[in-house]
Every structure is written in structure tokens, then in C-alpha cells.
C-alpha positions in Angstrom: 6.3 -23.3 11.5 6.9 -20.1 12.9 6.0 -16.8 10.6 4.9 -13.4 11.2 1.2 -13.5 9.9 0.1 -11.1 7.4 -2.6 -9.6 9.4 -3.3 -7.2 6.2 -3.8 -10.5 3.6 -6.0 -11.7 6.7 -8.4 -8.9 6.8 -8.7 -8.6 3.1 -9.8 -12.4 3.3 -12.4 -11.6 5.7 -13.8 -8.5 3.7 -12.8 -6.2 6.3 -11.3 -2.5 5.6 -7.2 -2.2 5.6 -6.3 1.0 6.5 -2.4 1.7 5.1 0.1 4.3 6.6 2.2 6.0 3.7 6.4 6.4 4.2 7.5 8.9 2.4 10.2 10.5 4.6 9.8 8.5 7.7 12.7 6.3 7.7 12.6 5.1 11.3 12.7 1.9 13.2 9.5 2.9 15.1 7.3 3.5 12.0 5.2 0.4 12.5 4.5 1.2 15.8 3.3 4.8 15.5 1.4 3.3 12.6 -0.6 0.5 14.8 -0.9 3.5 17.7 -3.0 5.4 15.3 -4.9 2.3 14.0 -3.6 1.9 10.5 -2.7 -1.9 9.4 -0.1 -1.9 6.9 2.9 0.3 5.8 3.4 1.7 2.2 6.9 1.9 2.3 7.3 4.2 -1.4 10.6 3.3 -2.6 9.3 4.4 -6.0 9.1 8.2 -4.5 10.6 7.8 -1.2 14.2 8.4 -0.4 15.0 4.7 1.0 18.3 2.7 0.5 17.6 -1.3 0.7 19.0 -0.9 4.5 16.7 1.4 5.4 13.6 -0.8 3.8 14.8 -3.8 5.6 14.9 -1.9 8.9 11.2 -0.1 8.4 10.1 -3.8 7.4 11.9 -6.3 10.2 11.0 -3.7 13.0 7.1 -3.6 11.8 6.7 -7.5 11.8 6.1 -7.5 15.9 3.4 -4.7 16.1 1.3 -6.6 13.7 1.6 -3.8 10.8 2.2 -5.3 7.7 5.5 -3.7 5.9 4.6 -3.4 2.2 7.6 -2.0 -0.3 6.0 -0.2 -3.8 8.6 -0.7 -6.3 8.6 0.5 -10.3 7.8 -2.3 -12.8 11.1 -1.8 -14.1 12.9 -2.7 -11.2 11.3 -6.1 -9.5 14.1 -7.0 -8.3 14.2 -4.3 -5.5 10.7 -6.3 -4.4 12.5 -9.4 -4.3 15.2 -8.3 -2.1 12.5 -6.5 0.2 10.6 -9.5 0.7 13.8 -11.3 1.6 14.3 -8.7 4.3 11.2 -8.6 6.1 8.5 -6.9 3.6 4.8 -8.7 3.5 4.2 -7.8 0.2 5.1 -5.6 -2.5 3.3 -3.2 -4.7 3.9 -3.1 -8.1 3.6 0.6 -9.4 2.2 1.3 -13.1 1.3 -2.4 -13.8 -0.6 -1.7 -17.6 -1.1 -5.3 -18.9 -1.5 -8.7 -17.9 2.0 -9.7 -18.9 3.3 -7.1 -16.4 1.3 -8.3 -13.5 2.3 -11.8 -14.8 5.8 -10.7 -14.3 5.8 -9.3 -11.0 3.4 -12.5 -9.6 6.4 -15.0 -11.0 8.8 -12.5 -9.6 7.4 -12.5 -6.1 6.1 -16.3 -5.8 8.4 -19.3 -5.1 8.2 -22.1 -7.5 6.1 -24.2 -8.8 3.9 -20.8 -8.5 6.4 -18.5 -9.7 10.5 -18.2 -10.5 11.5 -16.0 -6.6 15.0 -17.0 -6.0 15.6 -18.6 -3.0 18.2 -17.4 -0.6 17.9 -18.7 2.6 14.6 -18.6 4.9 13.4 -15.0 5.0 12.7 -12.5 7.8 9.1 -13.1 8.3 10.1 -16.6 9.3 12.5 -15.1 11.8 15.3 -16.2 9.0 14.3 -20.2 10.5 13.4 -22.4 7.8 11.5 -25.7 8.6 12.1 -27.1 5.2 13.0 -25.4 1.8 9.7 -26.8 0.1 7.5 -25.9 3.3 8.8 -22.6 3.4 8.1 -21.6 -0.1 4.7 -22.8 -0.2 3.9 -20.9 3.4 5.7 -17.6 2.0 3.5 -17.9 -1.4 0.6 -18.2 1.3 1.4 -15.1 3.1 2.4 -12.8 0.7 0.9 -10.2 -0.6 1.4 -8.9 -4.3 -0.5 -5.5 -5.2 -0.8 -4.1 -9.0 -1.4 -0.4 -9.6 -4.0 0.6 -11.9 -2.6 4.5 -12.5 -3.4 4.8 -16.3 -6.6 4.2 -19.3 -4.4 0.9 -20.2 -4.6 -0.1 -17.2 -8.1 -0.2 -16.8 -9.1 -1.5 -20.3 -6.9 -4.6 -18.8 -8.4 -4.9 -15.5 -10.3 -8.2 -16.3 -7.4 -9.3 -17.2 -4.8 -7.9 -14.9 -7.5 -9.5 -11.7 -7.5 -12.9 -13.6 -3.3 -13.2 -12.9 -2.5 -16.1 -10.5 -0.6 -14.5 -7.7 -1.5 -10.9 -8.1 -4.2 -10.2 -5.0 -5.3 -6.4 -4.9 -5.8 -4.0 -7.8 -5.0 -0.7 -6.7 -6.1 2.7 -8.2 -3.5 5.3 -8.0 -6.1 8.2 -8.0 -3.6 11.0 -8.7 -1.8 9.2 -11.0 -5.1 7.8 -13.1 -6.6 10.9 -12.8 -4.1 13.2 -14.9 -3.4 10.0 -17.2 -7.4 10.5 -18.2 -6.6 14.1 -18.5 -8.7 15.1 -15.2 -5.7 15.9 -12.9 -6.8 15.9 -9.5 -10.7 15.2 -9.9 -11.0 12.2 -8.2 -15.4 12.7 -8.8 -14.8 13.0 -11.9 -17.6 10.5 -14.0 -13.9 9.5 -16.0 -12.8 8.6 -12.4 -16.2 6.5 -11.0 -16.4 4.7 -14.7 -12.6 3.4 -13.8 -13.7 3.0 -10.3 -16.9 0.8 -11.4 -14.6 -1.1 -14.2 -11.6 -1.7 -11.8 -14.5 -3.3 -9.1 -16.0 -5.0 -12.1 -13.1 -7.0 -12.2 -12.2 -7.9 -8.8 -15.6 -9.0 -8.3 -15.5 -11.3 -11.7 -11.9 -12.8 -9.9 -12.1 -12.4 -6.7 -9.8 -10.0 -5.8 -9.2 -7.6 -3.2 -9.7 -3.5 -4.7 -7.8 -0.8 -3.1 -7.1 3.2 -3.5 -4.4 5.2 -2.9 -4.3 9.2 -3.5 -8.2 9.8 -2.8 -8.9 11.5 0.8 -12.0 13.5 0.3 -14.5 11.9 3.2 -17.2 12.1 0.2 -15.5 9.8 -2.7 -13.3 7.7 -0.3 -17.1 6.3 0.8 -18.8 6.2 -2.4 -15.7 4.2 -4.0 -15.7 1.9 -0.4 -19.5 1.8 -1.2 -18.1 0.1 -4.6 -15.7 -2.5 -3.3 -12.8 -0.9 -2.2 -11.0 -2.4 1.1 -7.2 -1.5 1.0 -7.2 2.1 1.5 -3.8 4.1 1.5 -5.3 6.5 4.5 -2.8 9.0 4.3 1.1 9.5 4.4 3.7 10.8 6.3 4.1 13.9 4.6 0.3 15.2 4.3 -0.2 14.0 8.1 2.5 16.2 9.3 1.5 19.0 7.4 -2.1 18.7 8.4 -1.0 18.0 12.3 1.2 20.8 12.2 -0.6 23.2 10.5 -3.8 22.9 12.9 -0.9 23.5 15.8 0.3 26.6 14.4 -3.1 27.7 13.5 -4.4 27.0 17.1 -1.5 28.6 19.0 -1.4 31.5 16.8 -5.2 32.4 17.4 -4.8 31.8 20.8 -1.9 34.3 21.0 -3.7 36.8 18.6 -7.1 36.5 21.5 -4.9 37.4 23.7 -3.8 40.6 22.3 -7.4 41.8 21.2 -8.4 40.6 25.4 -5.7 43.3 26.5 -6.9 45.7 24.4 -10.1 45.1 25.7 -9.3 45.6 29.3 -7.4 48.9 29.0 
């Protein structure tokens, strides 16, 4: 049976660290390509924040299954079906946004699992099998294989029910939306926080206890992005788009603009 693999799912399996590529205003057809050239493995394409229309997500996602970067869509809890639709156009996975309870992440595992796991609708064989379905029955069970279904834990609810939330059939990573969490608890932006490592050791806690993948998003300080890998975490949201560009292009224009200013102070040093 012919699929794209989920090379993402595959390093998780093994342990390893999955560096993610955030879309926020990227909305082209080469975005899993300059993702892979700068060594990330999987796309967080943020339809939650992001202006995407479902064309655009199904471009992003069918033109990333070649390179090997795994196209993953984050949808709100209130709107699942945008996941299903994503996932029948070429997404690997879906994460679920603001997922407080275990009858949420129950909801969103049925959503995004064919039967007898969950209640996905089937409509036709979908792009990660190159739309070629070997058998309806086959399918399904290889897609439930090979996709990957990601809760975010972004509030104090949320991590009173981690044990919980880890323990859902079909839900593989929990992962902590630092920003969001982190004014939730009332400590807006202070990802060190001891609020913060408590939800950090809690969150781990639990994937341990179900063996579950834990992943961050929102914390890129060198200092706590190692201690809370040091704790468990794999499936790392690197960076995005937008604080790339601005970081890329800032050094630029910093750069050039000292080197022009050098050269001023040098010709006024020679006259």
C-alpha cells in the first residue's frame, strides 16, 4: 500500500526530538521544503491564528508530503471538522487547540480516527495515499496508524486533567501552549515560572504514566527549552514564520546599518 509515512509519528516512536516549523503567514507551495532545508520535521500549519482558507491548507499540506515534512493543521475544539477536511487533503495530523478535559480529547480522537477506532467520515482514499485506496477497510486501519492527533494543554484545567487527557485512545502528544498556559495561571510570559515547571513536571507525569509523546510550543529561551526537553519533551514548535523573519531580518538591517555607519566614522578618520 502506498502512503506518505509520517516521519514525525516515526521519530516520536523512536524517542528522538521533532523539530516543528510554525505557518503563520507563509502560505506557499514551497513551505515544506524551506522547512526540511533548515532541518525542522513537521509543519504547524495555525489555522486557529493563521489566515488560511481550506485551499490554501490543502496546498501547504499535499506539496509537503514529498520532502518528508510532516503537514500538521491546529484547529479550535469548536471546529473539528476543519481537521477532518485537512486530513482528507493531505495533513498528517491535526492539533487540537485548548483541549481542557478528557471528553474533549475524546472527541477530537473519534473525530480524527476511522472506525472501529473512532466515527471519521470516509470520503474516498485521502492524499497521503496519493488519493489510491487498496481497500476501504485496509485504508482506514493504515490511516489510524499514521496519523497523528495532538491535544493542547494551554490552561490550569487542562493540566489538572492531564492523566486523563494522556489515558484517551487516539490522542498521541500533549502539548503545552507556553504563552497561552502561562497567562491562564496568571504569569503571562514567564515560561521559568515554578507555576510553569509544576505544569511542565505534571504534564510529563502523565505521558510517562501513558505513554505519550510531550511537546511545547511558545517557549524559545535556550535555558527552559533544555530543562523542559531535560523533562520529557520531544515535539518542539522551534519557531514560526513570523518571529524567524523578524529575527533574520532584523540581524540584516542591523548588520548593514553598522557597516554603513563604520564607514562614515573610517572617513572621518582619514581626513
Amino acid at each position: 500500500m502506498n502512503i506518505f509515512e509520517n516521519q514525525t509519528l516515526k521519530l516520536l516512536r523512536e524517542d528522538k526530538l521533532a523539530l516543528g516549523f510554525g505557518l503563520n503567514h507563509l502560505r506557499s507551495a514551497g513551505a515544506g521544503l524551506l522547512a526540511r532545508a533548515c532541518d525542522h520535521d513537521w509543519l504547524f500549519i495555525d489555522a486557529e491564528h493563521g489566515a488560511f482558507s481550506q485551499d490554501q491548507l490543502a496546498q501547504v499540506c499535499i506539496a509537503a508530503l514529498p520532502s518528508g515534512t510532516t503537514p500538521l493543521v491546529r484547529v479550535m475544539k469548536s471546529s473539528l471538522d476543519e481537521g477532518t477536511r485537512a486530513l482528507d487533503n493531505g495533513a498528517q495530523g491535526i492539533v487540537v487547540a485548548h483541549v481542557d478535559t478528557p471528553e474533549e480529547a475524546k472527541q477530537a480522537a473519534d473525530a480524527f480516527s476511522f472506525p472501529p477506532d473512532g466515527h471519521r467520515s470516509w470520503g474516498g482514499a485521502p492524499a497521503i495515499f496519493g488519493y489510491q485506496a487498496a481497500g476501504n477497510a485496509e485504508t482506514m486501519a493504515k490511516a489510524n496508524s499514521e496519523i497523528i492527533v495532538i491535544c493542547m494543554i494551554e490552561s490550569p484545567e487542562a493540566v489538572a486533567n492531564a492523566d486523563a487527557i494522556a489515558a484517551t485512545k487516539g490522542i498521541d502528544v500533549l502539548m503545552i501552549g507556553a504563552s497561552d498556559l502561562s497567562a491562564e495561571t496568571g504569569v503571562a510570559g514567564e515560561i521559568g515560572h515554578p507555576k510553569m515547571q509544576d505544569a511542565f513536571a505534571k504534564v510529563a507525569a502523565a505521558c510517562r504514566k501513558s505513554g505519550k509523546a510531550m511537546g511545547m510550543g511558545g517557549v524559545y529561551d535556550t535555558e527552559w527549552a533544555s530543562r523542559y526537553m531535560t523533562e520529557g519533551v520531544r515535539f518542539v514548535l522551534a519557531g514560526t514564520d513570523h518571529n524567524y523573519l523578524m529575527a533574520g531580518a532584523t540581524a540584516r538591517s542591523s548588520s548593514l546599518r553598522d557597516t554603513f555607519q563604520n564607514l562614515g566614522t573610517a572617513e572621518t578618520n582619514n581626513a
